[in-house]
N, C-alpha and C positions, 0 to 999 in steps of 0.2 A: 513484063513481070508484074506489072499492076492489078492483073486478072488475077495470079498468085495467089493472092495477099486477101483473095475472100473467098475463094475454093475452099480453104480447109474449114475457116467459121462456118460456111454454106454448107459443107459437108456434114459436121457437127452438128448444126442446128436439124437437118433433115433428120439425120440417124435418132437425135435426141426426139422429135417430132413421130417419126413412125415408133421408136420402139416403145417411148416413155421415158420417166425418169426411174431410176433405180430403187428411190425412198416410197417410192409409191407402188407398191404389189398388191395389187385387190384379185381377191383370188371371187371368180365368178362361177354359179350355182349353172350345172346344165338347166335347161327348160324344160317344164315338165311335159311329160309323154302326151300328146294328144288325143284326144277325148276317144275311147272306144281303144286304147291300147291295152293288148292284152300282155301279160308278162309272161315269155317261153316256159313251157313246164319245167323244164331244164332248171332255171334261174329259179323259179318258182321252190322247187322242190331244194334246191341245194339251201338259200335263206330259210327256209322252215325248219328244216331239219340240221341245218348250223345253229340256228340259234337256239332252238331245243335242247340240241346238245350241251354248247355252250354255257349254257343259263344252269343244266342241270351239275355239269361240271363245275362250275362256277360257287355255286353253292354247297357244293361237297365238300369244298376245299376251304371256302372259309367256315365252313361246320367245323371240319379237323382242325381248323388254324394252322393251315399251308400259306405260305406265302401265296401271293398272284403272280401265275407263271402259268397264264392260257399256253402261250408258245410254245410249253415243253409238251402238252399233253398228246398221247398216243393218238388219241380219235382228230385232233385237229390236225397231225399231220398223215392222217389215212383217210380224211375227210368220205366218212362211213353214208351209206346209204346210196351211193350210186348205179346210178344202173344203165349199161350202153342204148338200151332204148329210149333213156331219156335225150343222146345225142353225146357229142363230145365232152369230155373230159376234163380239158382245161379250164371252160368256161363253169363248170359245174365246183371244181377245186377250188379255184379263186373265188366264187361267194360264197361256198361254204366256209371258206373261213373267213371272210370280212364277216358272216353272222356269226359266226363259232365267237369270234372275239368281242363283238354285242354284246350276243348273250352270254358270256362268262363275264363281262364287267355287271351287269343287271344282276344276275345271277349271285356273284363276289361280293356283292354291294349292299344287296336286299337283306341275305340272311342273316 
């Protein structure tokens, strides 16, 4: 039973060891693309024309004195400009809007 009695601290200690401690979350940056990456037209094209959008959106609305409510607007959930020869769908949707939302704070911000 003497074996017991440092199993579970031994157990603890490793788990605390590999995973970390809880107070401690350092959120880390990917690494950047390696030299002569080129970014898919796909991706390319969806951040250009989100954050276009975005920014031009953005500024409309604090022109009128609308609240900021990138979320609700029509172009950000039809995320506009796509096209199947650019490639799948998904991946085009989701940067479009992480720039749509960019550029509508730039956009919100500026005028």
């Amino acid at each position: 039973m003497r074996i017991g009695r440092f199993v579970l601290p031994a157990v603890v200690f490793a788990t605390l060891l590999v995973t970390g401690c809880a107070s401690h979350n350092y959120a880390v940056a990917p690494p950047p693309p390696p030299p002569g990456y080129a970014v898919p037209p796909l991706i390319e094209q969806a951040q250009r024309e989100g954050f276009r959008t975005g920014s031009e959106d953005g500024a409309r609305d604090a022109y009128n004195g609308r609240g900021y409510r990138p979320r609700s607007d029509r172009k950000f959930k039809e995320t506009p400009g796509y096209s199947p020869e650019l490639g799948p769908y998904r991946p085009y949707h989701d940067n479009f809007q992480e720039a749509y939302l960019r550029g509508y704070y730039k956009g919100y911000n500026r005028a």
